[in-house]
C-alpha positions as CSV (number, residue, x, y, z in Angstrom):
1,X,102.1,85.4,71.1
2,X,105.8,85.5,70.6
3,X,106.9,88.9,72.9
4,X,110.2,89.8,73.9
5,X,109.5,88.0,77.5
6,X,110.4,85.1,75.6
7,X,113.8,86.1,74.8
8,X,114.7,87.3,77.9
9,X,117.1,85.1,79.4
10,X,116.5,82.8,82.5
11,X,116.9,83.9,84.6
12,X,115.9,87.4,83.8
13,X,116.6,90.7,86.3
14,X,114.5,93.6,85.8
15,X,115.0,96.7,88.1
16,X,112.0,97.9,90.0
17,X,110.1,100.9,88.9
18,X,110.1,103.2,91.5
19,X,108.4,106.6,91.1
20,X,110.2,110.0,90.9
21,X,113.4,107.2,91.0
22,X,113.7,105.1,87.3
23,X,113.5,107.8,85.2
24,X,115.4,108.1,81.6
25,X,118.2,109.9,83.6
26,X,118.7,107.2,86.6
27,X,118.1,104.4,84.4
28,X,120.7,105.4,82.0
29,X,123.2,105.6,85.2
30,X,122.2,102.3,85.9
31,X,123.1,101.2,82.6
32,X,126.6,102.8,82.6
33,X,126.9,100.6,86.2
34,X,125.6,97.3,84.7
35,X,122.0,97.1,83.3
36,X,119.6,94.9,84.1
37,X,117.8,92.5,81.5
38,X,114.7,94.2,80.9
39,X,113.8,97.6,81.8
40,X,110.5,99.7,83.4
41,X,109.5,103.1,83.2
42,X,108.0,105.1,86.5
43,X,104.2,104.0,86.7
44,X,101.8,106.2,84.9
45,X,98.5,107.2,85.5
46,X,96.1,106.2,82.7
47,X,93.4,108.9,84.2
48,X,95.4,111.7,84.4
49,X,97.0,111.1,80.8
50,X,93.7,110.4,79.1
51,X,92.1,113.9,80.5
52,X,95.0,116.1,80.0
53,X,97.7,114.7,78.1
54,X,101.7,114.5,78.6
55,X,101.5,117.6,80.8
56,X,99.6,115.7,83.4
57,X,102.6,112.7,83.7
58,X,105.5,114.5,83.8
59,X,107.9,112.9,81.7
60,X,107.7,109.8,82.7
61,X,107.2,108.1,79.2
62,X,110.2,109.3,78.5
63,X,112.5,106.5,76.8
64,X,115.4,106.2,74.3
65,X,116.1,103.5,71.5
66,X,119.3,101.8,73.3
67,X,116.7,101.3,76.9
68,X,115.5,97.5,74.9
69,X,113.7,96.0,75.9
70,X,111.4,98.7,78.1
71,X,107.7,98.2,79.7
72,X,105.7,101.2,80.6
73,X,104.0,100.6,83.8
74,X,101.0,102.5,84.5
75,X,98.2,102.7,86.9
76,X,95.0,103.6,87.0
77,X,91.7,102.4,87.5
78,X,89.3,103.6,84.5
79,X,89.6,100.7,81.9
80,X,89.0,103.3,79.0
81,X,91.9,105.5,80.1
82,X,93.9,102.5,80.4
83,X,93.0,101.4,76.9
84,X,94.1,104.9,75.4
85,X,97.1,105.1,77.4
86,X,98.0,101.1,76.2
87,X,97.3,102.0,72.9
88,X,99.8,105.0,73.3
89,X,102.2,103.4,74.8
90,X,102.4,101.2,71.8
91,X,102.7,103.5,69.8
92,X,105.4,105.1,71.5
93,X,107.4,102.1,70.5
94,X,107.2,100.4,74.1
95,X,107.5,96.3,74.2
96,X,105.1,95.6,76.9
97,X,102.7,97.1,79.2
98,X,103.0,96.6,83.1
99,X,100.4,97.1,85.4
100,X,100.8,98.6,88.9
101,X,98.6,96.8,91.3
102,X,100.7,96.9,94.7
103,X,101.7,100.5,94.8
104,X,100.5,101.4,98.8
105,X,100.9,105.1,98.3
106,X,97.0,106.4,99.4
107,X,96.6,109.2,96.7
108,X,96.6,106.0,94.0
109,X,94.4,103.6,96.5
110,X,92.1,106.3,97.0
111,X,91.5,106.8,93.7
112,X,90.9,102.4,93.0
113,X,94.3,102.3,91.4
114,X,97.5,100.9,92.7
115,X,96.9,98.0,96.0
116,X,93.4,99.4,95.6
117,X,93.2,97.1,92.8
118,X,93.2,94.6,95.4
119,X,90.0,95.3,96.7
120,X,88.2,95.4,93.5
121,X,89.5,92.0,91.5
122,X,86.5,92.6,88.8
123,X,88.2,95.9,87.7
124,X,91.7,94.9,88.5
125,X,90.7,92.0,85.1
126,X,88.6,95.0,83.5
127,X,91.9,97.0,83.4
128,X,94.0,94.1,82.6
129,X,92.0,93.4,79.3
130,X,92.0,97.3,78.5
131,X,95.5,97.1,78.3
132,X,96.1,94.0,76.2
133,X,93.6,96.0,73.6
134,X,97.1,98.0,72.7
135,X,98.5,94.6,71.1
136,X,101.3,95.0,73.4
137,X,102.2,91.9,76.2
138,X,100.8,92.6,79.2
139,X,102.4,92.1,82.8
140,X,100.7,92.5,86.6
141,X,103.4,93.9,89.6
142,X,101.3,93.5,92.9
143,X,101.5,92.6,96.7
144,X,100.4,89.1,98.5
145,X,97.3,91.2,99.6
146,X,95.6,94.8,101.1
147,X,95.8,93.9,105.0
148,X,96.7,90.3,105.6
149,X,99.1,87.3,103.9
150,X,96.7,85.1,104.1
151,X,94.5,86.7,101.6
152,X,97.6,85.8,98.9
153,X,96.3,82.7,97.6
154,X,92.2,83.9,95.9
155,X,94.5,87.5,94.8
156,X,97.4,85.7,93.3
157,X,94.6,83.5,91.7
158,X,92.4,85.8,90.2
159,X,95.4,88.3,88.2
160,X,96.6,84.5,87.0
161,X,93.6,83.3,85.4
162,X,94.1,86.6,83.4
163,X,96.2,85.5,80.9
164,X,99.6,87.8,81.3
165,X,103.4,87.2,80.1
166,X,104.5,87.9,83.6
167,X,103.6,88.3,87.1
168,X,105.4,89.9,89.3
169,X,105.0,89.9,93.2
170,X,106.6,92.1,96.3
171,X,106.3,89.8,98.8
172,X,104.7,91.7,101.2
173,X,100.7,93.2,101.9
174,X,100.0,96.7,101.4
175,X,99.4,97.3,105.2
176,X,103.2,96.0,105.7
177,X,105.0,98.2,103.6
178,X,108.5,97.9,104.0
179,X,108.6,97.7,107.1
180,X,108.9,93.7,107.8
181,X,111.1,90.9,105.8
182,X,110.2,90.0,102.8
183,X,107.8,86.6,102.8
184,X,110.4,84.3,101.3
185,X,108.6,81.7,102.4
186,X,105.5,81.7,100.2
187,X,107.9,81.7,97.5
188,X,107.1,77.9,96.8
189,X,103.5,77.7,97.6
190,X,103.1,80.7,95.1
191,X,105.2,78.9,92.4
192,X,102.9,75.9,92.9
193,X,100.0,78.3,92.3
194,X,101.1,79.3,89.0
195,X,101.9,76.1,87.9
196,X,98.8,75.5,88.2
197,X,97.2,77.8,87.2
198,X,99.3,79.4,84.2
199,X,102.4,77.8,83.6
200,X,102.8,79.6,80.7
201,X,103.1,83.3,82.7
202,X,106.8,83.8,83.9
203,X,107.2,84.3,87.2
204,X,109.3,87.3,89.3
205,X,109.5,88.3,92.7
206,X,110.4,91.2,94.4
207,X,111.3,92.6,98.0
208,X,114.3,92.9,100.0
209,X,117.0,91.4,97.0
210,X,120.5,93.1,97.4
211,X,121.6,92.4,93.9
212,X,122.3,89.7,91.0
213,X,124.0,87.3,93.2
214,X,121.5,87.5,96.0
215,X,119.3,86.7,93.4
216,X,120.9,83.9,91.7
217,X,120.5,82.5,95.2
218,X,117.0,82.5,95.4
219,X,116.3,81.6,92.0
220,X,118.6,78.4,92.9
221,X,116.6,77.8,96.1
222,X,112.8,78.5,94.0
223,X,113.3,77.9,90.5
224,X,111.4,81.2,89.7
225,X,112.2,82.6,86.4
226,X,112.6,87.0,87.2
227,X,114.1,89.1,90.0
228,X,113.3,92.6,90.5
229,X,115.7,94.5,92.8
230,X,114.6,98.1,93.8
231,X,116.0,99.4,96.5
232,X,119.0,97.4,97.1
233,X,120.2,100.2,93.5
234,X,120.4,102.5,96.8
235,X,122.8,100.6,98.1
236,X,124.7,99.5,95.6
237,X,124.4,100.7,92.1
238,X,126.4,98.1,90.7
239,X,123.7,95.4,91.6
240,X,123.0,93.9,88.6
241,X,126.5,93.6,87.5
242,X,127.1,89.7,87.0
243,X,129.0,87.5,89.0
244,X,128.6,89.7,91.9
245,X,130.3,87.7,95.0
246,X,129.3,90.1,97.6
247,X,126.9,91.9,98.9
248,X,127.0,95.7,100.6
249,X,124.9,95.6,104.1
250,X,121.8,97.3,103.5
251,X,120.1,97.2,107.1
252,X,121.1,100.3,108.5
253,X,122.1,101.8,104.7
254,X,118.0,101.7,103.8
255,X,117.2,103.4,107.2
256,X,120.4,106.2,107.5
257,X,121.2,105.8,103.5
258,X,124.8,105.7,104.6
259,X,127.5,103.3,105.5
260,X,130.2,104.7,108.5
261,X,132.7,107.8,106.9
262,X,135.0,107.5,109.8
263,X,137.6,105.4,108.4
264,X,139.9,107.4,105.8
265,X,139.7,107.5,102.1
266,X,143.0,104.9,101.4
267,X,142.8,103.2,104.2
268,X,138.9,102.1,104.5
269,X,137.0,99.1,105.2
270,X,133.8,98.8,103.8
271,X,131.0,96.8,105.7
272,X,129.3,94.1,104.1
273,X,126.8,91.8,105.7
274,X,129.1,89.1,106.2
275,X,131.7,91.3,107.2
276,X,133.1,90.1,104.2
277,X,135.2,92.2,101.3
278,X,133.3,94.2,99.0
279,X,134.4,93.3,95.0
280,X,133.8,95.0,91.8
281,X,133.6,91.6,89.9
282,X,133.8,93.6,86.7
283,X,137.1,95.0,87.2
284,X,138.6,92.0,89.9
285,X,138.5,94.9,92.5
286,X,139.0,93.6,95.9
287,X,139.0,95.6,99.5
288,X,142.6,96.5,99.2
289,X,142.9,100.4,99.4
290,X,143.1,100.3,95.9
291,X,140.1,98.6,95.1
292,X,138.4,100.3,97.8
293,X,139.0,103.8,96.1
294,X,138.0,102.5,92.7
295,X,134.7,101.9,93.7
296,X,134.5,105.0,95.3
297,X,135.8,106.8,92.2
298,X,133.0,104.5,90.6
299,X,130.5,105.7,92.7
300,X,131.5,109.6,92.3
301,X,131.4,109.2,88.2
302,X,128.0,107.6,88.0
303,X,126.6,110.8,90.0
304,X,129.2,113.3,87.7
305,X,126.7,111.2,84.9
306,X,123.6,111.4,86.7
307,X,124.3,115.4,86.4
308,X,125.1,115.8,83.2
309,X,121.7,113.5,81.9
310,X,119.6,116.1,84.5
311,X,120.6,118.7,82.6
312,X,120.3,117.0,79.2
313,X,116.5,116.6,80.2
314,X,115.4,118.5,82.0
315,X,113.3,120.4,79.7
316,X,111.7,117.2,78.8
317,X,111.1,116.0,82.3
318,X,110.5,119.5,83.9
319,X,111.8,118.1,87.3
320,X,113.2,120.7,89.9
321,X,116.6,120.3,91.3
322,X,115.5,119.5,94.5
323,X,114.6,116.0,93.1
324,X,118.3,114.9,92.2
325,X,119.3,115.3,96.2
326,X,117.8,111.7,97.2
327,X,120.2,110.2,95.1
328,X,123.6,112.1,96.5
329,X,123.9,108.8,99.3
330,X,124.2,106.3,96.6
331,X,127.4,107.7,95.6
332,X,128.8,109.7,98.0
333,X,129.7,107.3,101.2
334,X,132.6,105.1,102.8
335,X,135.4,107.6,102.9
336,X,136.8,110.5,105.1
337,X,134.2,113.5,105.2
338,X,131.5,112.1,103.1
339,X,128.7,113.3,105.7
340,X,130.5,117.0,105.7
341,X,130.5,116.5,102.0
342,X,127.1,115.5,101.3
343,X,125.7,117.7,104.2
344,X,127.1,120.6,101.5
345,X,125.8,118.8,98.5
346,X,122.2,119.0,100.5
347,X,122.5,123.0,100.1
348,X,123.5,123.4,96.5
349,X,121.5,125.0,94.3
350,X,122.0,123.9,90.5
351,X,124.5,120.8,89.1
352,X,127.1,123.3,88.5
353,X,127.6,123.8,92.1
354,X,127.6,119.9,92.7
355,X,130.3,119.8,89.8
356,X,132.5,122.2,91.9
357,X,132.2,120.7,95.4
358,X,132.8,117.3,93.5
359,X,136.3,118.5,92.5
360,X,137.1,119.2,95.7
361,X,137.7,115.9,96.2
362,X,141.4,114.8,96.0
């Protein structure tokens, strides 16, 4: 089958779907920053969708015709919900279907979908072959395993022998989380697997990537053909712009969400992990304090964006408010005041108060 996973180019950088995160509205502020290669939606539960309908999944098959090519990822555990749910999807105009298997959040294990899928391989290729009833290419995103690595190799096995375009793993177990390094080292032994196994599936990993360049680095060092990047968007949501020389220190960013506002707006620093200067490659901005407040200007007019697409849809989407507020660090950080600032961003109550605290700014 000729899908669009074989036009993609190699290698190929797809941004993570992350729920209540890569929706129509943040994904179209990641395009205005520098869009990645292929795109995916939230994840979607089959179940809920084939009992009650787009009420029950909250807009998060919501997609426009320039986001090409664009998976829908869903979840679920009930083969014939998955099948309806594919089949919709497809109809829906989506190019590929994505299924979640690593997800460690327990209302989805509890319910056999998500890393539950892990413990149940027979249904994890039930729901696999649901899916690829829609016509569409289908795709696997899981874990190395439920509780321990060393349970990577009959997992990673099974979803091969499957017969997907593309497997995607986060290199980590559900019982780890996020909250240890990324297992770069089974990089090779899993790439060895699929060679073996199904050479024609593309290959894509995932967990603790900064951005294109950190990427390009690992793709260099494991020949692997994708490279999802999901949280490294919250530090920098110029990520997947290309040629991207540096990268912004994420340590303490994914803990505190902030880099240090003590240095002033003209006159600022910012920290990279290499304590090296931080470069808009797109523009040939450097760390002068210029450049610096570019990027910070940059930063400011992808959330002014991010407000105005809330507001577009959010009768489509029917999200609260409340739920733009998580993304207020990406963009406002690395000069004078931006904790005051964003402390007062934390307390508005509608976009148009966000607008007018914005223009504050000088």
């Amino acid at each position: 089958m000729n899908t669009i996973w074989n036009d993609l180019p190699r290698p190929f950088f797809v941004l993570a779907p992350m729920e209540a995160v890569t929706d129509v509205v943040f994904r179209h502020v990641v395009a205005q920053a520098g869009a990645p290669d292929v795109w995916f939606t939230e994840f979607t539960n089959a179940t809920g969708w084939a009992h009650a309908g787009d009420k029950a999944i909250g807009g998060r098959l919501i997609k426009t015709d320039d986001e090409k090519p664009i998976i829908a990822q869903l979840w679920g555990s009930d083969p014939a919900s998955m099948e309806k749910l594919a089949k919709h999807c497809a109809e829906l105009g989506y190019d590929g279907i994505d299924i979640n298997m690593g997800c460690p959040d327990q209302s989805a294990i509890k319910s056999g979908g998500g890393s539950g899928m892990i413990l149940n391989p027979e249904n994890a290729a039930a729901i696999i072959a649901a899916a690829k009833t829609s016509g569409l290419p289908v795709s696997v995103k899981t874990r190395l395993g439920y509780s321990r690595v060393d349970e990577w190799h009959d997992w990673i096995s099974h979803v091969l022998r499957q017969d997907i375009v593309n497997f995607t793993i986060h290199l980590r177990t559900k019982k780890e989380m996020s909250k240890v390094p990324a297992h770069f080292e089974l990089i090779p032994d899993i790439k060895k697997l699929r060679d073996d196994l199904a050479p024609h599936t593309l290959l894509t990993i995932n967990g603790d990537i900064l951005d294109r360049a950190h990427g390009l680095e690992l793709v260099e060092k494991y020949g692997v053909d994708g490279v999802m990047i999901g949280r490294g968007i919250f530090a920098n949501p110029f990520a997947f712009v290309a040629d991207t020389t540096k990268r912004v220190a994420r340590e303490s960013e994914q803990q505190e969400g902030i880099v240090s506002d003590s240095s002033p707006l003209l006159n600022h620093s910012v920290r990279t992990r290499e304590t090296a200067t931080l470069r808009d490659d797109s523009e040939g901005i450097s760390n002068d304090a210029s450049g610096a407040t570019q990027i910070i200007k940059k930063r400011l007019n992808l959330l002014r964006l991010q407000l105005d697409l809330y507001d577009q849809y959010a009768n489509q989407t029917g999200r609260p408010f409340e739920t733009l507020k998580r993304f207020f660090k990406i963009y406002v950080r690395d000069f004078a005041d931006a904790s005051e600032l964003r402390d007062k961003l934390m307390h508005a109550k509608s976009t148009d108060e966000v607008r007018d605290l914005l223009d504050t700014l000088q």
